[in-house]
Legacy VTK file of the C-alpha trace (Angstrom):
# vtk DataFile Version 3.0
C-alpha trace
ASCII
DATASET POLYDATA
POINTS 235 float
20.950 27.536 36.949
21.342 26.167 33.604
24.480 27.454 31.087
25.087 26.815 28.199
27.625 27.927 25.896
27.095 26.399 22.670
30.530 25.957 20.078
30.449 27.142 16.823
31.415 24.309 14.600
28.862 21.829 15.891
25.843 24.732 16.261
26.790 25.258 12.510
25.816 22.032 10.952
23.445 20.938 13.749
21.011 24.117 13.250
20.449 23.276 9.054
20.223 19.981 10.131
17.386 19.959 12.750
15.775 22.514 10.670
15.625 19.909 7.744
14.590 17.258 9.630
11.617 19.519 11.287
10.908 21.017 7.678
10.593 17.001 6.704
8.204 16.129 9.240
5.630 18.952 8.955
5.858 18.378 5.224
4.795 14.545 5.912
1.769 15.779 7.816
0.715 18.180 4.975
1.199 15.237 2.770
-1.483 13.497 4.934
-4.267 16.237 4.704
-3.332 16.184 1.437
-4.030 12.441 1.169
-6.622 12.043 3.840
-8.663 14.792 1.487
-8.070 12.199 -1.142
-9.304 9.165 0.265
-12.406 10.703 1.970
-13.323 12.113 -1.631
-12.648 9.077 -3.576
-14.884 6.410 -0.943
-17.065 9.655 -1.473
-17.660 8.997 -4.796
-17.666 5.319 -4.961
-20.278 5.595 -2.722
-22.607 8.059 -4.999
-24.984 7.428 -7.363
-23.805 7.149 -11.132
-24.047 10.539 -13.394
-23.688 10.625 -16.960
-20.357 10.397 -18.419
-20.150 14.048 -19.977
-21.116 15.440 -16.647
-17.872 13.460 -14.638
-15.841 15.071 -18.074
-16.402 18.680 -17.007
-15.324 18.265 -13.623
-11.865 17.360 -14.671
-9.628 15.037 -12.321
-12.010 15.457 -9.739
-14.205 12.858 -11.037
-11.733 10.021 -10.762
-13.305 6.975 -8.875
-16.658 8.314 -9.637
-19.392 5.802 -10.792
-20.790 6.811 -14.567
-23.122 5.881 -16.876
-22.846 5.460 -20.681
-24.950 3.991 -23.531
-24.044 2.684 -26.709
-22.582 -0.043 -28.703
-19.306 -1.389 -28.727
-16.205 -1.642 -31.400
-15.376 -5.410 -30.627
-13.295 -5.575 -33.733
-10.782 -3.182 -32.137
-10.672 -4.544 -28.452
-7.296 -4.304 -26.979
-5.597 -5.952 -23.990
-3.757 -5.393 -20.592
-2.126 -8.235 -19.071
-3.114 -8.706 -15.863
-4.688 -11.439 -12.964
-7.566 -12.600 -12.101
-8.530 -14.816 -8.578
-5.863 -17.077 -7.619
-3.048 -15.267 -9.749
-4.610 -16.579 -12.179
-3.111 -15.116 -15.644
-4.873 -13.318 -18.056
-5.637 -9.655 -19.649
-8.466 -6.743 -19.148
-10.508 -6.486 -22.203
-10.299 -2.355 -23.558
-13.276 -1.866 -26.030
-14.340 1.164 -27.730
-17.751 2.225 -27.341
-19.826 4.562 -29.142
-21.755 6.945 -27.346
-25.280 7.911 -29.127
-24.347 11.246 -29.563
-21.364 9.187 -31.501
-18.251 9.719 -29.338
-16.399 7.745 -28.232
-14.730 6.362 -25.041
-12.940 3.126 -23.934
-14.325 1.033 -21.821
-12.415 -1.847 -19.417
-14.801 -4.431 -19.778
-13.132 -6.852 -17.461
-11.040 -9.836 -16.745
-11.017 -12.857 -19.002
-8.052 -15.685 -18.631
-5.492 -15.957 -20.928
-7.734 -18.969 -22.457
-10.196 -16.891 -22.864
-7.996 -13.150 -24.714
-9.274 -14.788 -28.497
-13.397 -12.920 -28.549
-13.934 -16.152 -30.517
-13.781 -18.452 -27.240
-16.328 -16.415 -25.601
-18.327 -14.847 -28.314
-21.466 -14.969 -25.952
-19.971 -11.802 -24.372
-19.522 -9.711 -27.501
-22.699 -8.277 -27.003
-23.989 -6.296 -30.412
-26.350 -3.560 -30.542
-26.902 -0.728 -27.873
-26.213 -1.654 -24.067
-26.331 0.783 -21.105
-23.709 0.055 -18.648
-22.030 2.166 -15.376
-18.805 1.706 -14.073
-15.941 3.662 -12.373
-13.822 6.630 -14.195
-10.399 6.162 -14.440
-7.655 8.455 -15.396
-5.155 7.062 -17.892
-1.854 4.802 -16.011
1.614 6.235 -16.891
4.355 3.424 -17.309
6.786 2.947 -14.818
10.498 2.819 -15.336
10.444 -1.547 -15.787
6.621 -1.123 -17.407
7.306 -3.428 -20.659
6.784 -1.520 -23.737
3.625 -2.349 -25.464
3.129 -5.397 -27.993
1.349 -3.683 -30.857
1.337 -6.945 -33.036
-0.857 -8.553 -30.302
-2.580 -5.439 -28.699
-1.035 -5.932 -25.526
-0.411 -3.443 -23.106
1.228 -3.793 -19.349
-0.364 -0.416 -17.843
-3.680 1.782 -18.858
-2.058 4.172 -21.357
-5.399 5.463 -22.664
-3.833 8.003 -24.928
-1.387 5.192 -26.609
-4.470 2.761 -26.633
-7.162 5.304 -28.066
-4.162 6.002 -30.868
-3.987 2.377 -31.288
-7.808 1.657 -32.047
-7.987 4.673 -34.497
-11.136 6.472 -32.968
-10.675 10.078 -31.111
-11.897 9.698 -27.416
-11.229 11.263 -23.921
-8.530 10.320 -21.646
-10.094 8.601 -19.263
-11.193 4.724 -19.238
-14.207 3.624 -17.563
-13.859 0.439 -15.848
-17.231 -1.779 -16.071
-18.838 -2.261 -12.866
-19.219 -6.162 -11.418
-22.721 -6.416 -13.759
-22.636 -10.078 -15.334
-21.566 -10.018 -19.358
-23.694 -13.186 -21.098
-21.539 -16.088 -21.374
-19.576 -14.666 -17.569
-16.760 -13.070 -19.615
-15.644 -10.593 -19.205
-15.493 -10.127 -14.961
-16.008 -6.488 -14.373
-16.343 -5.148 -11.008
-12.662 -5.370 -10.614
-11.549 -1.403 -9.882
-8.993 -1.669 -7.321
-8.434 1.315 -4.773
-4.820 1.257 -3.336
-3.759 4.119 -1.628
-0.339 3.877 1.102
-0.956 6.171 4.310
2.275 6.065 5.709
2.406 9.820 6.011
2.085 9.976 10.037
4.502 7.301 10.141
7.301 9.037 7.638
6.446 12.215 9.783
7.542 10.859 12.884
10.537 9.326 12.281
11.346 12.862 10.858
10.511 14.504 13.937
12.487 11.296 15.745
15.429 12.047 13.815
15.344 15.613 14.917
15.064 14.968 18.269
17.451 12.531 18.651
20.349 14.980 16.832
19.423 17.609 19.691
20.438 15.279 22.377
23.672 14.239 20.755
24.253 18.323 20.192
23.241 19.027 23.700
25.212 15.572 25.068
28.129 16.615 23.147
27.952 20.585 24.741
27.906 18.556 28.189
30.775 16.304 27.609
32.905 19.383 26.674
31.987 21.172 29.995
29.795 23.830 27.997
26.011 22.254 29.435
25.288 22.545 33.183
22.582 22.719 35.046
LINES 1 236
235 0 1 2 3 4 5 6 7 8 9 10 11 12 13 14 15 16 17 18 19 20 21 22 23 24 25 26 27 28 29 30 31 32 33 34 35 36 37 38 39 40 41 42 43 44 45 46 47 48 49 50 51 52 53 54 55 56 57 58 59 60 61 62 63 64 65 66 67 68 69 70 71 72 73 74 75 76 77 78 79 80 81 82 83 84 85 86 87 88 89 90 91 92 93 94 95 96 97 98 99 100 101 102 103 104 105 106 107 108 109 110 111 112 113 114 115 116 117 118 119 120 121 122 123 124 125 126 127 128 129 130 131 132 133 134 135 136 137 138 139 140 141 142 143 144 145 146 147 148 149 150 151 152 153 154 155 156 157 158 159 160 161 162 163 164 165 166 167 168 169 170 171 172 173 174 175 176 177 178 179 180 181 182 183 184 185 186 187 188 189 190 191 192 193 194 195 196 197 198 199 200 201 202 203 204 205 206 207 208 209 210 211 212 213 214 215 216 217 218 219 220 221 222 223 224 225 226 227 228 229 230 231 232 233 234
């Protein structure tokens, strides 16, 4: 017959502190329905068919990662930049254009990847494409700095993260807070490279959630061991 006659002191701290560590791990596997729900939605909508832009608008966040369509023309004159890299590491910056929309709003548009060779539109004025152009690409909510994000260099219309809302203040034109990225379709001249969305979502949920539950279980045996060595666990 088992006994056990469990002391105070040590059934004080241990029962907060396997409750914590349980409370941890359950909360890691809600994280990953939460996240699972995520991923399936956004290969979801990679996967479907383009819709027009106002359409992806009304349905809020949810449209992130969705493929839309927009006609216009672009504001070349007030193209920004985000540093980035291209194949290879090699160095260089996303071109951010305006475009105007024919019912005559406006939204930005990541045209693509150009080396740093390449960031003056003289050197590949091929790719400034004038007039109207239809184009799709994915819908992207705007990037917020990080704590070691470098702070924007106005003077040269550099950016080191997707702040739409700093960038759309920047270019002087009122548009939504989102940024489509151009899919991979070929600009004249081969600059910019679109087709360069990026999906990078950590799943380390299960993982985190069972080295919570690990943790938990390993502080009951060294609260039941400890009972034993004192005489108060038989069986």
């Amino acid at each position: 017959m088992t006994r056990f006659r469990p002391l105070f002191g040590p059934t004080l701290w241990f029962l907060p502190g396997v409750a914590l560590l349980a409370g941890l791990g359950f909360w890691q596997l809600q994280r990953l329905q939460e996240k699972e729900t995520l991923i399936a939605s956004v290969e979801a909508g990679m996967k479907a068919p383009p819709v027009p832009l106002a359409d992806a608008l009304s349905r809020g966040a949810e449209a992130e990662y969705h493929h839309v369509r927009v006609t216009g023309h672009f504001l070349h004159e007030k193209e920004l930049y985000v540093f980035s890299r291209g194949a290879r590491g090699a160095v260089g910056v996303d071109v951010i254009a305006p475009l105007v929309q024919d019912d005559g709003s406006t939204v930005l548009v990541d045209r693509g990847f150009v080396p740093e060779a390449l960031r003056d539109p003289t050197t590949r004025a091929a790719g400034q494409v004038a007039g109207e152009v239809a184009l799709t690409g994915v819908l992207r909510l705007p990037q917020k700095p990080g704590l070691f994000t470098p702070a924007a260099n106005r003077q040269a219309r550099l950016w080191f993260v997707k702040n739409v809302p700093e960038m759309a203040a920047a270019t002087g034109v009122t548009a939504p807070l989102v940024l489509i990225e151009a899919d991979a379709t070929p600009n004249p001249g081969g600059w910019p490279l679109g087709g360069r969305t990026q999906i990078e979502f950590s799943n380390d949920h299960l993982q985190y959630a069972m080295t919570w539950f690990g943790l938990a279980l390993a502080l009951t045996a060294v609260y039941l061991l400890y009972h034993r060595s004192k005489g108060r666990l038989q069986f």
